[in-house]
C-alpha positions as CSV (number, residue, x, y, z in Angstrom):
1,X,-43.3,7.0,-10.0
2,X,-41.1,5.0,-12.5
3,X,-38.1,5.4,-14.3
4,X,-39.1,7.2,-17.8
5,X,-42.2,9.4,-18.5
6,X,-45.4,9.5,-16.2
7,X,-47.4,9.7,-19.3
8,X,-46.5,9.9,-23.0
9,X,-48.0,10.3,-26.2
10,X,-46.9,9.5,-29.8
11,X,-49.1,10.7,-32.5
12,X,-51.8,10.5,-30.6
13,X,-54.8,13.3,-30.6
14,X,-57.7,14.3,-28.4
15,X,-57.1,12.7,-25.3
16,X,-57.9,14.5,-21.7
17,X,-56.1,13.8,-19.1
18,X,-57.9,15.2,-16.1
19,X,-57.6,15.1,-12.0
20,X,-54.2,13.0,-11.9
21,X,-50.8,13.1,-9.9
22,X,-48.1,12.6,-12.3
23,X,-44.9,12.5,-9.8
24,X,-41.6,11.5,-9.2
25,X,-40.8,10.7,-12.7
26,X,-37.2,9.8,-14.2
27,X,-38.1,12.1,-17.2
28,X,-41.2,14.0,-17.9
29,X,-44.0,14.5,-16.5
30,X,-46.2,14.2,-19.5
31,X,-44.8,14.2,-23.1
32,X,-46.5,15.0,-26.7
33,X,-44.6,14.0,-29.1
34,X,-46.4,14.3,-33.1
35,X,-49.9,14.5,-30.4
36,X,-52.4,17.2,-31.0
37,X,-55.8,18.6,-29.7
38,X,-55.3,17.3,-26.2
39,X,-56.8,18.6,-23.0
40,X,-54.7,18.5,-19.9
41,X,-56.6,20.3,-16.8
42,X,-56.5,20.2,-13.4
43,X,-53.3,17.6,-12.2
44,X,-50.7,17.9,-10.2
45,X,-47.4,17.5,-12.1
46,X,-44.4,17.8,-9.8
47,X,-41.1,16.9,-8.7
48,X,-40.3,15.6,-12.2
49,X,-36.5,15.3,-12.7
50,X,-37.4,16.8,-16.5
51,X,-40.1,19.5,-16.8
52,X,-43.5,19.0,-16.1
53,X,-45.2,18.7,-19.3
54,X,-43.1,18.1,-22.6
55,X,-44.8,19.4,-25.7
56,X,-42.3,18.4,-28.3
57,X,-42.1,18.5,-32.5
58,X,-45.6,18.9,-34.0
59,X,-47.4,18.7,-30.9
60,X,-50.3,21.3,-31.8
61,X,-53.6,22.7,-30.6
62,X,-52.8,21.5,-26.8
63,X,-54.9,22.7,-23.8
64,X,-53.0,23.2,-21.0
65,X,-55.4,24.5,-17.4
66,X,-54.6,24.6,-13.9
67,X,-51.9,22.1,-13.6
């Protein structure tokens, strides 16, 4: 919990994020931003005051599973 984004990327690629709880954020959950080729499975993203994963300008090539 804290008061901007649980987790966020800026042109950053192939990262996982796997088997986390990303709650009670200010913002979102997790945000790409210019981040490709990532792998985000199995987390439990929730009660975000934004939405739960932010994929945002020229964030391509993202794997999203079972979140």
């Amino acid at each position: 919990m804290n008061d901007q984004n649980g987790i966020y990327f800026l042109s950053s690629s192939d990262n996982e994020i796997t088997n986390n709880s990303i709650i009670l954020n200010d913002n979102y959950g997790i945000q790409f931003h210019s981040s490709s080729n990532n792998k985000i499975n199995n987390n439990n993203i929730s009660s975000n005051d934004y939405d739960g994963i932010c994929l945002y300008y020229q964030s391509l090539n993202n794997t999203l599973k079972i979140n």
